[in-house]
Every structure is written in structure tokens, then in C-alpha cells.
C-alpha positions in Angstrom: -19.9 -71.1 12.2 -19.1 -72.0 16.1 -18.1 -75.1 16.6 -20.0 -77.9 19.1 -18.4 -80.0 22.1 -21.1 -82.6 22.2 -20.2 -84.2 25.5 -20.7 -88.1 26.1 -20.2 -89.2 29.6 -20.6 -93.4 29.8 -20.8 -95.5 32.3 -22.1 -99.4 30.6 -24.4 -98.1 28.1 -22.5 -98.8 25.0 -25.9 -101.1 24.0 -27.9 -98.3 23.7 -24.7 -95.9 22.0 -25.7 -96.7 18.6 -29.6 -94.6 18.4 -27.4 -92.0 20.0 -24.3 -92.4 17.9 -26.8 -92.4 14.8 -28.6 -89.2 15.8 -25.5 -87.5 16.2 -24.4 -87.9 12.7 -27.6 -86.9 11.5 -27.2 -83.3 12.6 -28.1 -80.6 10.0 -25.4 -78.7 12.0 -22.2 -79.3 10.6 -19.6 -78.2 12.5 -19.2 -80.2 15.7 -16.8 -82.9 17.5 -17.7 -85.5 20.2 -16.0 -86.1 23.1 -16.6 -89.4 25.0 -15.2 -89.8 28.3 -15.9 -93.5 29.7 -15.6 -94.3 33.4 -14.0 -97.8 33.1 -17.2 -99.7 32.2 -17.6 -103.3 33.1 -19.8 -103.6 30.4 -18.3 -103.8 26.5 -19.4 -100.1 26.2 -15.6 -99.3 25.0 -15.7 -102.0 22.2 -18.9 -101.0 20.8 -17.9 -97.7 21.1 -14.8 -97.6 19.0 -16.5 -99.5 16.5 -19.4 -97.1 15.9 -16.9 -93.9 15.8 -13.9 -95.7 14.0 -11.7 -93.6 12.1 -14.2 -90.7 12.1 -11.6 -87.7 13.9 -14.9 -86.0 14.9 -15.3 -87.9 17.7 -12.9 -88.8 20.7 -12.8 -91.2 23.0 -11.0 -90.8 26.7 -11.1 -93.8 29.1 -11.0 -92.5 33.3 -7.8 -94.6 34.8 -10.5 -95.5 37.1 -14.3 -95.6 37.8 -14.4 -92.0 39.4 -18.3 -91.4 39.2 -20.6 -88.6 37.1 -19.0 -85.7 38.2 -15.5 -86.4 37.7 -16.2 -87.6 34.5 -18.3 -84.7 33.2 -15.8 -82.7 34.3 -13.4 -84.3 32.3 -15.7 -83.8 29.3 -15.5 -80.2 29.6 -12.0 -79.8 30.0 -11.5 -81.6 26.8 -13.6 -79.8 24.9 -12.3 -77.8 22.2 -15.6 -76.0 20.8 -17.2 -72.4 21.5 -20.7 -74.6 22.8 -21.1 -77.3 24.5 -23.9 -79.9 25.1 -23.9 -83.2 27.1 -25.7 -85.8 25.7 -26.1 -89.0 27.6 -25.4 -92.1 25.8 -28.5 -94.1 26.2 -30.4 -90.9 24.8 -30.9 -89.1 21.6 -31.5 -85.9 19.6 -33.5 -84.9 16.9 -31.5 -83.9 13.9 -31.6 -80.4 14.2 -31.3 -80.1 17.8 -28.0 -78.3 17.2 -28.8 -75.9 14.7 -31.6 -75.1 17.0 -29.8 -74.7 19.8 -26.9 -72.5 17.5 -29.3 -70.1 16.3 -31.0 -69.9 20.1 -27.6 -68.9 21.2 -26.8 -66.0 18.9 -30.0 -64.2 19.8 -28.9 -61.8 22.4 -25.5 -61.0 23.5 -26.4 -62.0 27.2 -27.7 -65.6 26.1 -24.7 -68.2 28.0 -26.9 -70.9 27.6 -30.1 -72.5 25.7 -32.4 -75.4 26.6 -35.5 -77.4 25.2 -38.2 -79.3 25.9 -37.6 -83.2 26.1 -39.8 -86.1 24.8 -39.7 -88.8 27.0 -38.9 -92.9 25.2 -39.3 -95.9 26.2 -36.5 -98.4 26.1 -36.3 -98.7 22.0 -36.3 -95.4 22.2 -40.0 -94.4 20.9 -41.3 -91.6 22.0 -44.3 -90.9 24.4 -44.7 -87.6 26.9 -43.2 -84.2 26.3 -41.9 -83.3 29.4 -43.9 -80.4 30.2 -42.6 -78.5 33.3 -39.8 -77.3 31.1 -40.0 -73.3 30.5 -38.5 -69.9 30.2 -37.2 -68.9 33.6 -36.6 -65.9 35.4 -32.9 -65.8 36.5 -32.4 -64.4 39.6 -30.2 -65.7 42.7 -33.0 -67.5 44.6 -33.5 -69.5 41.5 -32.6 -73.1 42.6 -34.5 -75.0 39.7 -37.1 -76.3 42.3 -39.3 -77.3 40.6 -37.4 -78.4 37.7 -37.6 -76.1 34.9 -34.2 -76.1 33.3 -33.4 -79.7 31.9 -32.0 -81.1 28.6 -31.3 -80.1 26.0 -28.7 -78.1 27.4 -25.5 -76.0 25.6 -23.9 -73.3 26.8 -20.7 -71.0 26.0 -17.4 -72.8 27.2 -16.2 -69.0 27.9 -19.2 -68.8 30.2 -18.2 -72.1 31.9 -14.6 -71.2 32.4 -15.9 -68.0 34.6 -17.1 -70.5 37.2 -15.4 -73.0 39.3 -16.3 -75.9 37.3 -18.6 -79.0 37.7 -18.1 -80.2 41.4 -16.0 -83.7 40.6 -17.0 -85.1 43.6 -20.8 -85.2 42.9 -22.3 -88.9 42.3 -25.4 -87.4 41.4 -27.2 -83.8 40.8 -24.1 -82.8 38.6 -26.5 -81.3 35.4 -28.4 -79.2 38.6 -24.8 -78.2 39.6 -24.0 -76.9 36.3 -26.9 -74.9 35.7 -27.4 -72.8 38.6 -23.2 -72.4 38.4 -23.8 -71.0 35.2 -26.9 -69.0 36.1 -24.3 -67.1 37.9 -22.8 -65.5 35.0 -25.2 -64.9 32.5 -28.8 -65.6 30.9 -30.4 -69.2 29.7 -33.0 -68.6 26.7 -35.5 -72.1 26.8 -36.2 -73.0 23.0 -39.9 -73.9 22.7 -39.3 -76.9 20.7 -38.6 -80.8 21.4 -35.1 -81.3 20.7 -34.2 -84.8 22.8 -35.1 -88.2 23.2 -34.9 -89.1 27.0 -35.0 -92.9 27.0 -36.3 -94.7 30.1 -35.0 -97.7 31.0 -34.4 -100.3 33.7 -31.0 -98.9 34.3 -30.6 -95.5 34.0 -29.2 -93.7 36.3 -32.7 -91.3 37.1 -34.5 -94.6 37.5 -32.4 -96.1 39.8 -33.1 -97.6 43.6 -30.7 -94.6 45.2 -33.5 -91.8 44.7 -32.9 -90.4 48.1 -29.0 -89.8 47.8 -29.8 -88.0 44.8 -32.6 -86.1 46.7 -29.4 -85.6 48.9 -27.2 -84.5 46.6 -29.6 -82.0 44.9 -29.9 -80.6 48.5 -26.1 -80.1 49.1 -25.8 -78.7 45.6 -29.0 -75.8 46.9 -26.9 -75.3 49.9 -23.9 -74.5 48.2 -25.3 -71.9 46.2 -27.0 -70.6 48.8 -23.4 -70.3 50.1 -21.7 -69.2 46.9 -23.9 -66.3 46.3 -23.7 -65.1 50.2 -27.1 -65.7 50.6 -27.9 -66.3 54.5 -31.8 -66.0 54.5 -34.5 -67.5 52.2 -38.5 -66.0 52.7 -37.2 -65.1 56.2 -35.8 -68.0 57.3 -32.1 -68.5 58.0 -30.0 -70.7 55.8 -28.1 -73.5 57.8 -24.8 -73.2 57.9 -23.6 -77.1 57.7 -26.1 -79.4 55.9 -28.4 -81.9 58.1 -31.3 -83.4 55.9 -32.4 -82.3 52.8 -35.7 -82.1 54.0 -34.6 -78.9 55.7 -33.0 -77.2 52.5 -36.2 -78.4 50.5 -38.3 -76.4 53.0 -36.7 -73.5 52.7 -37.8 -73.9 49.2 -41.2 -74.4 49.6 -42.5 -71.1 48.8 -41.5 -71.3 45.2 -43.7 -74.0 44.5 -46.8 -71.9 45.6 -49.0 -70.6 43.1 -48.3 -66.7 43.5 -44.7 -67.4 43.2 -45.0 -68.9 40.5 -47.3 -67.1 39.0 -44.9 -64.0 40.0 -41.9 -65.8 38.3 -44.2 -66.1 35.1 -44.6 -63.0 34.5 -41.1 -61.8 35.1 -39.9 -64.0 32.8 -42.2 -62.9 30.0 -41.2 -59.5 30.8 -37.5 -60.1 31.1 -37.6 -58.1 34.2 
């Protein structure tokens, strides 16, 4: 049985930690560890923390010698790791209790399967559930696949070999770091999407997604784009040329725009359902 790396990167959410401590524990998959990496909360996030995992050795907590932001710290969660899969899970959200077992058994389907990902319910602040996030689907892989629109999201695990063959998460990254890891990934093998709900996205007045700084994530998702543009050599999107320094985001995003046009995506539909 592989083992699991779920990976918890906190910043003050230790009052929502327990539905997401609870869920974890609940797993019908039995063979996993956590690894907690908080970025010096000024909340009581470590305190709550430790009292929730105790002197369970499954799960281990690492404190950043200072607040260093998401990438950094996701990062750091990685390097940790110790498992053949690996998952983050963000404290203030959930899974259903056999996310992991789903996400195993998605895994060992084909040889060329690096990474798996589900559909996601979205939750209120007590965590009840309400919308399925419905954009979610099976995508066709291919190097002009930026995840615009957004079709890759949690619940997401892939191979740790897989992850070592790229140059990491992007420590630097305040925001856009999940969008860095897929498409880096991407680069070295296939993502199967798991047709079921598997996590509890909580909504809440301060989570990160729902926060005031929208645009420098719209930013930061745009520098991401650009360097992959860059990483895979790619100088031309839809005959257009790709800048060589980044200006606005506006001008990566309209690069872009094709994709979101019906007979693209139609296109990408079927490709995907044909695997070709």
C-alpha cells in the first residue's frame, strides 16, 4: 500500500483545524502521515494545533523561522514529505473520508497517471455544504494548457517522483502556487480527474481566495502563464507573440482568450474523451 504526504500549509487558521484534523483521521485509507508546516501565525493556530495531533507520530508539525508566504511554505511541505503521493489540504477545509482511497485507486490506473483530482463541494463557514463546483473536468494535456478556465482544482495528489523531475514550487509566489504546481507537473506526465466530490472547500471571511488582494493574484496567475510559456519554449500563442518581460496581466490573459471560445473548447472535449 503507498503511503500519503497529506500536506497542511497554515497561516492563523488553527480555529477552523479541528473539521479538518477530524476528517483526516476518518480516512478509510490507512496508510498516510501529515505534515504541517506553519508560517509563524499570529493567531494561536500552533497551540490548537499541537493539541489536536498530540502524541499521534502520524502527523508533524514544522514552524517557518519566519512568516515567508504560501509558496515558501508549500514548498517546505513537499520537501518534508516522506510518502509515494502527496496531497495538500488546506486547514480551514476538509475531505470526505474516502477521498484518499479514491484518489489511491485513481492513481494506479494507468502507468502514465502523475496526478489525480476531483470535484469540490463548496461550504459555508461551519463547514456545510452547498454547490459542487462544476467547471472541474478531465482535461486534455498538452503545452498550451494553462488551466484558463480553471479545470484542474482540489482535490489534488500526485507522485512525489513526478514532483522531484521539476524545479519545484516557485517559493517566492504569494499567491497562484496550486496553478504553479499543476501546469509544472503537467510537464511530466498525465492528470486523471475523478468524477466524484472528494473536498469540502469552506468559504469564509478570511480565506485567502476571498480576500481584498484579487488583482495580485490575477497578477500572479499571469506571471505563473508567462513562465510556462517560457519553460516550455513557447514564443507564439494563436499567432500572436509571447512578451518577452511581463507588463499587465491583461496582456497574458489575452493571449488566452481563444481557449475560452466555444470551438476550443469544444475541441479540447473531445480530445480529452479520446485521449488523443
Amino acid at each position: 500500500m503507498n503511503k500519503i504526504s497529506i500536506l497542511v500549509a497554515n497561516y492563523n487558521n488553527g480555529k477552523y483545524f479541528s473539521d479538518c484534523y477530524d476528517s483526516i483521521i476518518s480516512q478509510s485509507y490507512e496508510n498516510w502521515e501529515v505534515v504541517i508546516v506553519d508560517d509563524r501565525s499570529t493567531d494561536d493556530s500552533v497551540q490548537m494545533i499541537r493539541e489536536l495531533i498530540r502524541d499521534d507520530s502520524r502527523f508533524r508539525l514544522f514552524i517557518n523561522e519566519k512568516n515567508e508566504g504560501c509558496g515558501y511554505t508549500k514548498r517546505k511541505c513537499v520537501e518534508l514529505a516522506t510518502g509515494d503521493f502527496c496531497a495538500f489540504l488546506d486547514p480551514d477545509d476538509a475531505l470526505y473520508d474516502y477521498a484518499l482511497e479514491c484518489c489511491a485507486d485513481g492513481m494506479m490506473k494507468s502507468g502514465k497517471t502523475i496526478a489525480v483530482y476531483s470535484k469540490l463541494i463548496f461550504c459555508n463557514a461551519d463547514l456545510m455544504p452547498g454547490e459542487v463546483f462544476g467547471k472541474i473536468k478531465q482535461i486534455h494535456n498538452s503545452r498550451y494548457f494553462f488551466n484558463i478556465p480553471i479545470q484542474i482544482s482540489a482535490f489534488f495528489m500526485f507522485k512525489r517522483s513526478a514532483y522531484e523531475q521539476t524545479s519545484g514550487i516557485n517559493p517566492d509566489l504569494k499567491s497562484a502556487v496550486d496553478q504553479d504546481l499543476y501546469l509544472k507537473l503537467l510537464e511530466v506526465g498525465e492528470a486523471r480527474f475523478i468524477n466524484e466530490v472528494l473536498y469540502k472547500y469552506r468559504i469564509h471571511e478570511h480565506g485567502i481566495s476571498q480576500s481584498s488582494s484579487k488583482q495580485s493574484a490575477k497578477d500572479s496567475f499571469a506571471r505563473v502563464i508567462l513562465e510556462t510559456m517560457k519553460r516550455r519554449n513557447i514564443t507564439t500563442i494563436h499567432h500572436r507573440p509571447v512578451p518577452p518581460v511581463f507588463t499587465t496581466s491583461k496582456e497574458i490573459y489575452g493571449l488566452l482568450e481563444y481557449q475560452t471560445k466555444i470551438p476550443y473548447r469544444l475541441m479540447s472535449k473531445i480530445r480529452s474523451t479520446l485521449h488523443i
